[in-house]
VOPAGU-2260 file (C-alpha; in pm, 1 decimal, decimal comma):
REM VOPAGU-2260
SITE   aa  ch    i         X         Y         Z
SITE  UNK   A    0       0,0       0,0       0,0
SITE  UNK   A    1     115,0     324,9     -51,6
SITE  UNK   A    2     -45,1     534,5     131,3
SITE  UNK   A    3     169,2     908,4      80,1
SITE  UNK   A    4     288,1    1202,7     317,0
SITE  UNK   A    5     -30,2    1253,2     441,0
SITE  UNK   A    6      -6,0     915,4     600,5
SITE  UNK   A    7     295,0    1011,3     753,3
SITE  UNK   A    8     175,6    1317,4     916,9
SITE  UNK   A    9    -135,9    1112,6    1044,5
SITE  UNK   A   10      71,3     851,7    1207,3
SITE  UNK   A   11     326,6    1150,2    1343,7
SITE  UNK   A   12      -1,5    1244,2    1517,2
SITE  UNK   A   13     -67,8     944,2    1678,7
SITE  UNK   A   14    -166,1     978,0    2078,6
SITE  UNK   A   15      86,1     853,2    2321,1
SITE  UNK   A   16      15,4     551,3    2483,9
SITE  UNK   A   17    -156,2     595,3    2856,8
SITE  UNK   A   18     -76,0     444,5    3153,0
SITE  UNK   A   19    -461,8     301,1    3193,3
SITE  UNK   A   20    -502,5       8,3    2995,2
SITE  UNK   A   21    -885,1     177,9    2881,8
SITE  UNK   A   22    -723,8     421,4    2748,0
SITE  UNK   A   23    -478,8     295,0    2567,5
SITE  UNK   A   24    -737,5      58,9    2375,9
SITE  UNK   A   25    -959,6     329,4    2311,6
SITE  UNK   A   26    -633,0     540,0    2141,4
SITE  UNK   A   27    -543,8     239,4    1955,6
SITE  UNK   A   28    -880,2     195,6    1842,6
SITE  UNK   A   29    -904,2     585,1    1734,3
SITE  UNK   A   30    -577,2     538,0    1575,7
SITE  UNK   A   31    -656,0     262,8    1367,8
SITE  UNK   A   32   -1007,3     453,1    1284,0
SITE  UNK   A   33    -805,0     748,7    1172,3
SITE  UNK   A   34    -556,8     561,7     934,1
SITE  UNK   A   35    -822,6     357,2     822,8
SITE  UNK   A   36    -999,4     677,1     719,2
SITE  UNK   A   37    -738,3     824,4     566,4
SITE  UNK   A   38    -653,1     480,0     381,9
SITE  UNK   A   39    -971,3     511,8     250,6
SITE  UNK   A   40    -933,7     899,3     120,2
SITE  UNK   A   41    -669,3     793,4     -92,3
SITE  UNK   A   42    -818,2     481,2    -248,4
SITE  UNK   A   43   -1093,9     419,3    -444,4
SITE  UNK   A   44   -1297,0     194,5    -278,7
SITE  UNK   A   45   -1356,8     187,8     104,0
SITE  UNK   A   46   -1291,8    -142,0     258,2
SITE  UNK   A   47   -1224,0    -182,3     634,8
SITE  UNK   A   48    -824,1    -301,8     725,6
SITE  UNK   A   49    -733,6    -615,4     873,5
SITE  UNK   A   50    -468,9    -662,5    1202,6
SITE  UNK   A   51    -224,2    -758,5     946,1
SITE  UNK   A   52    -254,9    -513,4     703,5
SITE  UNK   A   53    -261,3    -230,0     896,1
SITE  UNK   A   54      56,6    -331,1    1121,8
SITE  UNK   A   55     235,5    -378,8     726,8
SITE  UNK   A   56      72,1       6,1     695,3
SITE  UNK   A   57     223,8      75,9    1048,5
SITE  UNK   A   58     564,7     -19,8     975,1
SITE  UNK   A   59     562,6     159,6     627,4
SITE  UNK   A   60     479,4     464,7     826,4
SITE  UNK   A   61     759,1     411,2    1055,6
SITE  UNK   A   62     982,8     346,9     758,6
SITE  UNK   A   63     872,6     691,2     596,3
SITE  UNK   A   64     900,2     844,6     898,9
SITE  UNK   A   65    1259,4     741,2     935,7
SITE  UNK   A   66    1318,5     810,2     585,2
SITE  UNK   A   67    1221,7    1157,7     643,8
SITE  UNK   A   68    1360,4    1247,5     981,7
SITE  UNK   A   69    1698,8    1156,6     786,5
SITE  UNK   A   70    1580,3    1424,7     476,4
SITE  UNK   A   71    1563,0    1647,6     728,0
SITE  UNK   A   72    1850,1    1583,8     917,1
SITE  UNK   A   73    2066,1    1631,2     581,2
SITE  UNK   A   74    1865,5    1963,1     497,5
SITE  UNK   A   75    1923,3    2117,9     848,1
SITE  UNK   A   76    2337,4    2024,9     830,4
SITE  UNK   A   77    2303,3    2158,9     430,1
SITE  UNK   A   78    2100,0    2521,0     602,6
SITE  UNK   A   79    2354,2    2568,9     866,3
SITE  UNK   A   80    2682,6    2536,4     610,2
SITE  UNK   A   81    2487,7    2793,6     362,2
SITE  UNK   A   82    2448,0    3005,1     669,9
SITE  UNK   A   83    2782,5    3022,4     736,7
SITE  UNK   A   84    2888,1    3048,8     393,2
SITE  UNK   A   85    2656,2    3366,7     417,5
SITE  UNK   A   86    2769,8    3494,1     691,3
SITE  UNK   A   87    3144,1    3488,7     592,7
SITE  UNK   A   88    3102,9    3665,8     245,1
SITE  UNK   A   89    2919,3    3894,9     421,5
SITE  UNK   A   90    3163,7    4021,2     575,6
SITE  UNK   A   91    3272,0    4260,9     280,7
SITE  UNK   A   92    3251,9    4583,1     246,9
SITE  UNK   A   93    2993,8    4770,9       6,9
SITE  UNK   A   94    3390,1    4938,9    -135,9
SITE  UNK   A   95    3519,4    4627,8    -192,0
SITE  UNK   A   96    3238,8    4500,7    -385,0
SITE  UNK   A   97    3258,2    4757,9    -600,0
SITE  UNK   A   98    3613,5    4755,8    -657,2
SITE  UNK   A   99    3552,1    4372,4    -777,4
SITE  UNK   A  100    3310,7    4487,6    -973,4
SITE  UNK   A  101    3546,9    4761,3   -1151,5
SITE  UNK   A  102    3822,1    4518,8   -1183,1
SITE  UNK   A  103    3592,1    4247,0   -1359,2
SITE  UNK   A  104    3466,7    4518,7   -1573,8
SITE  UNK   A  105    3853,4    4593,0   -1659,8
SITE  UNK   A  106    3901,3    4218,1   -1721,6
SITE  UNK   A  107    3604,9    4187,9   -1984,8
SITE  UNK   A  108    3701,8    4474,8   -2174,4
SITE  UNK   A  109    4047,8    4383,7   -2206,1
SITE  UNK   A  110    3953,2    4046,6   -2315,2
SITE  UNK   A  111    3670,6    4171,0   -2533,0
SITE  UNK   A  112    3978,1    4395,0   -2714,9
SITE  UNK   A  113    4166,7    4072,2   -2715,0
SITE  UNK   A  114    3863,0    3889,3   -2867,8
SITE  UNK   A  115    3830,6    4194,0   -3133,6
SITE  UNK   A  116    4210,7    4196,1   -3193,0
SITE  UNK   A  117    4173,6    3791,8   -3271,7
SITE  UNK   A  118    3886,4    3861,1   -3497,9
SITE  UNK   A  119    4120,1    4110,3   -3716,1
SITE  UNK   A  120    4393,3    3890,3   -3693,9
SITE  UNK   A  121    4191,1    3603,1   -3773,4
SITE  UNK   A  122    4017,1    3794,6   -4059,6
SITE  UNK   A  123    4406,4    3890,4   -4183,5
SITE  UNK   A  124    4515,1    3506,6   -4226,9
SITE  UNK   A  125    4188,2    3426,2   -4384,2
SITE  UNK   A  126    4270,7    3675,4   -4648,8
SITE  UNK   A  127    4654,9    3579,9   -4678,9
SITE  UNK   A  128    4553,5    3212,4   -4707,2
SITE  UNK   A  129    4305,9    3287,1   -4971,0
SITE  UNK   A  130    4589,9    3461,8   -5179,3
SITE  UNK   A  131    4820,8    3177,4   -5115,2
SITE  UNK   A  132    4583,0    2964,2   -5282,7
SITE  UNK   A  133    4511,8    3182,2   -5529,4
SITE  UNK   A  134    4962,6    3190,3   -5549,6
SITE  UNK   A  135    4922,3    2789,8   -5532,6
SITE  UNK   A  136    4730,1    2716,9   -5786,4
SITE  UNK   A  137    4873,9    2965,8   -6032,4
SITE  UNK   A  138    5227,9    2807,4   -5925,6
SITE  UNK   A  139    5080,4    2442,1   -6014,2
SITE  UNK   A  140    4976,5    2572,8   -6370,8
SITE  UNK   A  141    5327,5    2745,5   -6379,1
SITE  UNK   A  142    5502,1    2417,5   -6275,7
SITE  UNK   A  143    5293,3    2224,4   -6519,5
SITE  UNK   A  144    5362,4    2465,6   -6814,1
SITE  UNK   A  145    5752,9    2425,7   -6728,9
SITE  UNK   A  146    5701,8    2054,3   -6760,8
SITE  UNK   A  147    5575,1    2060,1   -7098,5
SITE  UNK   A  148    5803,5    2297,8   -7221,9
SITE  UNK   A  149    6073,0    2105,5   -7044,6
SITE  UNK   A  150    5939,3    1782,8   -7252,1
SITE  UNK   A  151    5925,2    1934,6   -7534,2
SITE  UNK   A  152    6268,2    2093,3   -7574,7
SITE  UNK   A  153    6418,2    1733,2   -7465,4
SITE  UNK   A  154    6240,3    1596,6   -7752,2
SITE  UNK   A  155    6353,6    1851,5   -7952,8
SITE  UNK   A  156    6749,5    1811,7   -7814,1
SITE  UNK   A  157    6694,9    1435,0   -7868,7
SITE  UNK   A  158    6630,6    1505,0   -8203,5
SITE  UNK   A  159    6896,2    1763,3   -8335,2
SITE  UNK   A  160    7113,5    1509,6   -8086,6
SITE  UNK   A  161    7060,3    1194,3   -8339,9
SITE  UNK   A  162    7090,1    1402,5   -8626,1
SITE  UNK   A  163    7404,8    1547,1   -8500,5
SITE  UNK   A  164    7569,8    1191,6   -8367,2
SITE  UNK   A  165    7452,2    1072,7   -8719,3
SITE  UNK   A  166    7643,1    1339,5   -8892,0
SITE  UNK   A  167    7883,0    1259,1   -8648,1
SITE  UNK   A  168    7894,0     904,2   -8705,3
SITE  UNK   A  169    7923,2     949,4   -9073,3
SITE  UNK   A  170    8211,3    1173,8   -9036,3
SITE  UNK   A  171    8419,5     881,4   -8797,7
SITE  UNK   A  172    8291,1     628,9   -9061,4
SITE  UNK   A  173    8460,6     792,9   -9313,9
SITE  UNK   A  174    8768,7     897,2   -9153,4
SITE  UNK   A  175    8803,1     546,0   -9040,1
SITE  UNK   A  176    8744,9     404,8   -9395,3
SITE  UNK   A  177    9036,0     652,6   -9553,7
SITE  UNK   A  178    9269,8     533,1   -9245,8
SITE  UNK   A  179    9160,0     172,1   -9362,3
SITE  UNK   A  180    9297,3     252,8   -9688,6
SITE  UNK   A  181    9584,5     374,0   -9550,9
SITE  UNK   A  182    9930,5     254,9   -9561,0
SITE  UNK   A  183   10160,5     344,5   -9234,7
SITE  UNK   A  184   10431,7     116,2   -9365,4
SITE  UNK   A  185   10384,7     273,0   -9739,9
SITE  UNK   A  186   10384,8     657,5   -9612,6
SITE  UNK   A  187   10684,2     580,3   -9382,3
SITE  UNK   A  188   10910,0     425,0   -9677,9
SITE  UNK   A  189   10736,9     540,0   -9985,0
SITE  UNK   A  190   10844,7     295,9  -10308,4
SITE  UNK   A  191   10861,0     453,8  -10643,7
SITE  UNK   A  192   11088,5     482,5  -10935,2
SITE  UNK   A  193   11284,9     737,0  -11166,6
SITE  UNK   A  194   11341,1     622,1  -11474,8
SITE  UNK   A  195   11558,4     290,9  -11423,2
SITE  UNK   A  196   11601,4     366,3  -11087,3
SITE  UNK   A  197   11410,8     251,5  -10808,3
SITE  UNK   A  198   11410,7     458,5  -10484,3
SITE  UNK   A  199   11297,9     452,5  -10121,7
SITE  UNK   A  200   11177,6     803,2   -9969,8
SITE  UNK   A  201   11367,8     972,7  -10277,0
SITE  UNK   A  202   11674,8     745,5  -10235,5
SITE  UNK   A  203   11772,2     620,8  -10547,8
SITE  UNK   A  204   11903,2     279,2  -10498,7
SITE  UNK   A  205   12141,1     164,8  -10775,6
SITE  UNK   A  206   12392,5     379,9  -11027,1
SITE  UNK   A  207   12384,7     426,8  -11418,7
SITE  UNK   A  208   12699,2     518,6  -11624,9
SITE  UNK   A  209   12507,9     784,1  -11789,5
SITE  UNK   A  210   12331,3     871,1  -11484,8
SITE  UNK   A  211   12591,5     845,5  -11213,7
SITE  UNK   A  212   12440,5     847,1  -10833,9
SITE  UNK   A  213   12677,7     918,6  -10572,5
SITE  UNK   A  214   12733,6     606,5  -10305,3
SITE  UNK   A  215   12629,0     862,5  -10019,6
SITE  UNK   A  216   12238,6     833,1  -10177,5
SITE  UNK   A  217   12300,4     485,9  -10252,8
SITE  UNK   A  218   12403,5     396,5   -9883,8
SITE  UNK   A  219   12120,5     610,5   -9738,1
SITE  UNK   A  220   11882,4     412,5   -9985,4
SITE  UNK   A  221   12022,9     113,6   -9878,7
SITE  UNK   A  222   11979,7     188,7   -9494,2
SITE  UNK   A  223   11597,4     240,1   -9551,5
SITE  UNK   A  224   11560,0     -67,0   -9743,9
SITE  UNK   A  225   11708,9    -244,8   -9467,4
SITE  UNK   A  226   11506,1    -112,8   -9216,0
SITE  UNK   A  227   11181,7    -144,0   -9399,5
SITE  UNK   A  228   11208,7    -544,2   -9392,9
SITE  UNK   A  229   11297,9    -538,6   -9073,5
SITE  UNK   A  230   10993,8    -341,1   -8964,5
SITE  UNK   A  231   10761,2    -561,9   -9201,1
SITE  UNK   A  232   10933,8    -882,5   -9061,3
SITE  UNK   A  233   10815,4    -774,4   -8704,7
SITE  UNK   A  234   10463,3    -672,2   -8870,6
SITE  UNK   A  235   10414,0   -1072,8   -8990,4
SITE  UNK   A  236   10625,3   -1207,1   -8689,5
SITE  UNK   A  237   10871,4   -1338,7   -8869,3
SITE  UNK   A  238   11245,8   -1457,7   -8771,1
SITE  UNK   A  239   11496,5   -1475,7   -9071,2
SITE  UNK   A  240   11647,7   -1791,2   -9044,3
SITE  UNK   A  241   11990,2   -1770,2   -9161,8
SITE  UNK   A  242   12064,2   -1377,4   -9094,8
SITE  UNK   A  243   11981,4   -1134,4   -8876,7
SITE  UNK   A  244   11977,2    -705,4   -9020,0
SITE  UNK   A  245   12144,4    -427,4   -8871,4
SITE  UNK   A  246   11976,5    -112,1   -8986,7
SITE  UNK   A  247   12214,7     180,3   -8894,1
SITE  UNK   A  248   12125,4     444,7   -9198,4
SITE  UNK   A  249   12400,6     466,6   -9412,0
SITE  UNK   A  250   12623,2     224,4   -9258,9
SITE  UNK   A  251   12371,5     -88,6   -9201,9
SITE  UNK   A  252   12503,7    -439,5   -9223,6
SITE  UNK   A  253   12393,5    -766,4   -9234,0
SITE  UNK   A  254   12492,1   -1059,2   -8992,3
SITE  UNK   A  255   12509,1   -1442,6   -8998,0
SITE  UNK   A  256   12269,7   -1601,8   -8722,3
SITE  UNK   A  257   12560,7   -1877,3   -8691,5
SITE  UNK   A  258   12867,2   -1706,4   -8663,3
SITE  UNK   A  259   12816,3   -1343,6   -8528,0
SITE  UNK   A  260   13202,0   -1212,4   -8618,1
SITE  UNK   A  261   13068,9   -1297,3   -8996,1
SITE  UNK   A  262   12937,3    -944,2   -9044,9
SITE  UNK   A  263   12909,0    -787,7   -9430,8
SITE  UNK   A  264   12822,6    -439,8   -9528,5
SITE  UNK   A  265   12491,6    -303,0   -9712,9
SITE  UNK   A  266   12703,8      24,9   -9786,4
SITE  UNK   A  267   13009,4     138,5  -10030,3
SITE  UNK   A  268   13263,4     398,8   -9982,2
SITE  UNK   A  269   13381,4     434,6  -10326,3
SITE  UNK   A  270   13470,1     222,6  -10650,7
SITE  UNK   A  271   13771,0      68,9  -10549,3
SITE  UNK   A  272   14020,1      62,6  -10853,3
SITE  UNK   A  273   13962,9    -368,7  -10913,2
SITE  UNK   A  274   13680,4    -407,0  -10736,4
SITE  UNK   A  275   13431,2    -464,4  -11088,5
SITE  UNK   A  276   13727,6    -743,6  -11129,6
SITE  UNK   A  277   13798,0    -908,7  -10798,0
SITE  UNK   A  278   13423,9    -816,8  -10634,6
SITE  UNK   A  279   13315,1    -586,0  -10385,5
SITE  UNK   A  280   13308,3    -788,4  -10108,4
SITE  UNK   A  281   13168,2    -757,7   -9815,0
SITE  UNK   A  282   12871,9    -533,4  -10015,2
SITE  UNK   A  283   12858,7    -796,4  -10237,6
SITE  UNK   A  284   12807,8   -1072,9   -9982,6
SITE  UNK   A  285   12601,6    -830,1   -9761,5
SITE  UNK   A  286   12358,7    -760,5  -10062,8
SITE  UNK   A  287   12337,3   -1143,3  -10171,7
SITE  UNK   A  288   12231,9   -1200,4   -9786,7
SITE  UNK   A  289   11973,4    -944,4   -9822,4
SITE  UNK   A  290   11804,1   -1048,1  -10141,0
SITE  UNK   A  291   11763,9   -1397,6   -9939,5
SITE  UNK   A  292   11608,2   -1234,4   -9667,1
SITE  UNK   A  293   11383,6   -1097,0   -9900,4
SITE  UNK   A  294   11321,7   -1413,2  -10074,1
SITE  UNK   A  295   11246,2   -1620,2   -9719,5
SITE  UNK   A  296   10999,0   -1349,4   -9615,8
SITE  UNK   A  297   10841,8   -1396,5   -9947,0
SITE  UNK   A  298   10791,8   -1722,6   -9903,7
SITE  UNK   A  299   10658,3   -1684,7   -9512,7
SITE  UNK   A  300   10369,3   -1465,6   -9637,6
SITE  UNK   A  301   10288,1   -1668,1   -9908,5
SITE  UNK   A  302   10232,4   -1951,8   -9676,2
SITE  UNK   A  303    9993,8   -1765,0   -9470,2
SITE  UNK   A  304    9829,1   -1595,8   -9792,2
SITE  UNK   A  305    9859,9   -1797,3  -10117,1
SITE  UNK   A  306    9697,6   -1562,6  -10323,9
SITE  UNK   A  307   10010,4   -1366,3  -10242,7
SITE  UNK   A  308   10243,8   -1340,6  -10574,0
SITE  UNK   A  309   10488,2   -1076,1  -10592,0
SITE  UNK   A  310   10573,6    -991,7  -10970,9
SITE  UNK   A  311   10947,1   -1089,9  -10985,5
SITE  UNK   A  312   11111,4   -1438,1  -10923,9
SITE  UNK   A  313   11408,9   -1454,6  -10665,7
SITE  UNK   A  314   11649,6   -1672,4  -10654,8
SITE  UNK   A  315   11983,8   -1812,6  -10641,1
SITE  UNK   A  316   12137,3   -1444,0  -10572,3
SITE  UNK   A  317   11916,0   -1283,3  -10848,3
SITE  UNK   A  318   11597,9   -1139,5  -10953,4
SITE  UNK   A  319   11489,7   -1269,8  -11256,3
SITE  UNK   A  320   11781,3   -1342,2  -11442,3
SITE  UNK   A  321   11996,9   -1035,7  -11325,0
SITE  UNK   A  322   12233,7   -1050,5  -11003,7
SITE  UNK   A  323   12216,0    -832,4  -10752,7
SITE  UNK   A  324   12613,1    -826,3  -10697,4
SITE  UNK   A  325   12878,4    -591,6  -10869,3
SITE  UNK   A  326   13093,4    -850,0  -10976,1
SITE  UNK   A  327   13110,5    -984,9  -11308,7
SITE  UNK   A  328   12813,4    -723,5  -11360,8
SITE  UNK   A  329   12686,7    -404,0  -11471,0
SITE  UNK   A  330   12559,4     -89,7  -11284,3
SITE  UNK   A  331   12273,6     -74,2  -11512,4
SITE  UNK   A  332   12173,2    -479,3  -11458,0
SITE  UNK   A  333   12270,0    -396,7  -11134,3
SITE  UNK   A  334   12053,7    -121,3  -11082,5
SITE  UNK   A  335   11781,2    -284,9  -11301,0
SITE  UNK   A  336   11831,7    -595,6  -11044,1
SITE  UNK   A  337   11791,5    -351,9  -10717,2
SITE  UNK   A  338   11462,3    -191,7  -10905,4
SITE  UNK   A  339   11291,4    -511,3  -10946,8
SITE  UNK   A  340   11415,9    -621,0  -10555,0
SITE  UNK   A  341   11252,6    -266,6  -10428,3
SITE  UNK   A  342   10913,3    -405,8  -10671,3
SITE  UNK   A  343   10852,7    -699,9  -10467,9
SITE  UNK   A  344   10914,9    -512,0  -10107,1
SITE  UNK   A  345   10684,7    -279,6  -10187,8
SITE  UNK   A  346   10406,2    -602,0  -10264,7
SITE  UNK   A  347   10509,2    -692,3   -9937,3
SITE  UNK   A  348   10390,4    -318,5   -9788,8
SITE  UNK   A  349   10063,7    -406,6   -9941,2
SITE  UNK   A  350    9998,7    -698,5   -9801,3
SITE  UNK   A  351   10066,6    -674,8   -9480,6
SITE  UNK   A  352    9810,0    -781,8   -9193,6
SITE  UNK   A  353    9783,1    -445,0   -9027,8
SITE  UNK   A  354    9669,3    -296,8   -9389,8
SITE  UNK   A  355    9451,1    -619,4   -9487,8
SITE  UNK   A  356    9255,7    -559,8   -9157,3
């Protein structure tokens, strides 16, 4: 049952119990007539309590009275600290209210300056961030426009670069095919002829009666000579078996592999009063020696290149059918002999592997 406050008040009401036992069945009974009317006031239908019931009502009423002595316990202790709380701030003066007042007043107005000096600021930024987006985006379209332009002048360096390495190319092609062509060997000891004479570098190598050469040129002649089959013997690789040259210029010589003290001249002084009788010599040996060199490098190239054929036969001291001694001999077979020798080293300047590759 609940029965409300007004309950609670009627039970708060109840009559103290007397010390006549009358009495105190007569209050009980009152009491119980009073809750039972006000149990009815608050119900809908009136029906009279039983013992049980109305001690269950009885003890609900104590319960709410307990319940609200404690309420009003807490309020009293809750009114005396607001009291004092009262009491103590009322202990300033009217002046010093005021003056906190003032001061507070101060405070708002130099934070509502504050709050206007943020709203400027604020305001500022706004418009600087707006033109750095504005400066953004025109920077993008800048950056982009670089790009392209960058692109395109790469393409068009790439371009005018091939056509430039192409020219270039060309140009190396070229210069590479005209060094093909050429000679070292042939523009280092350039083979001709004058007339009957054969010459080396403008050395005329041999001497005419009518055409006299002096044995200074011839010498010289002879030095290159020399040292032109040595050079292309060290082109092929090539050892001469049976002698080994000595090109010193004008004074070269030619030496036997076997015995080194047998050394014989490729050089003249002078025409010795019997020489065209009793033979030069050592030149005479000397150029013998030579023409086999000659001959056995010949035949070491024809080996390695059979289509190799040189134009004039050696052998047996000669070329063709002239010696290439002084003895027993003309100067103009002799020279005729040396022209022919200076033919067939000059085949050998063509076909040499440095110039076939």
């Amino acid at each position: 049952l609940n029965i409300g406050a007004s309950i609670s008040g009627a039970a708060a009401r109840q009559v103290p119990a007397s010390s006549h036992p009358a009495e105190d069945i007569h209050s009980q009974l009152e009491g119980r007539r009073r809750i039972h009317e006000l149990a009815c006031d608050h119900t809908q239908a009136i029906y009279p309590l039983c013992e049980s019931c109305c001690d269950k009502v009885m003890e609900e009423l104590v319960s709410a009275r307990d319940q609200a002595k404690k309420e009003y316990e807490i309020y009293e202790a809750e009114f005396v600290r607001l009291s004092a709380e009262s009491q103590g701030q009322g202990s300033e003066t009217p002046d010093q209210i005021e003056e906190d007042l003032k001061r507070a007043e101060e405070e708002e107005k130099v934070l509502l300056e504050k709050a206007k000096a943020l709203d400027i600021e604020r305001s500022t930024l706004r418009k600087k961030m707006n033109e750095l987006e504005q400066n953004a985006v025109v920077l993008e379209q800048m950056h982009k426009s670089y790009w392209r332009e960058y692109n395109d002048l790469q393409l068009q360096l790439r371009s005018s670069d091939k056509d430039s390495l192409r020219r270039k190319i060309e140009n190396v092609t070229a210069q590479l095919e005209a060094l093909n062509k050429t000679n070292v060997i042939n523009d280092a000891f350039h083979i001709s002829h004058s007339e009957i004479y054969g010459t080396i570098n403008g050395f005329r190598l041999g001497s005419t009666q009518a055409q006299p050469v002096g044995w200074e040129e011839i010498n010289a002649a002879w030095g290159q000579t020399a040292l032109l089959l040595q050079t292309l013997a060290s082109i092929w690789e090539f050892t001469f078996p049976t002698y080994r040259l000595a090109p010193m210029g004008s004074f070269s010589r030619i030496i036997k592999r076997e015995d080194e003290k047998c050394v014989w001249d490729l050089y003249c002084q002078s025409d010795i009063g019997f020489g065209r009788i009793f033979g030069y010599g050592s030149f005479d040996k000397g150029m013998a020696a030579f023409l086999d060199c000659v001959k056995a490098l010949q035949d070491h190239v024809r080996s390695l290149d059979p289509s190799f054929s040189p134009p004039y036969r050696i052998g047996d001291q000669k070329v063709e059918d002239l010696s290439v001694k002084l003895q027993f001999n003309t100067y103009d077979k002799w020279t005729k002999a040396l022209k022919y020798m200076l033919t067939n080293i000059k085949w050998l300047v063509a076909s040499n592997p440095r110039s076939r590759a």
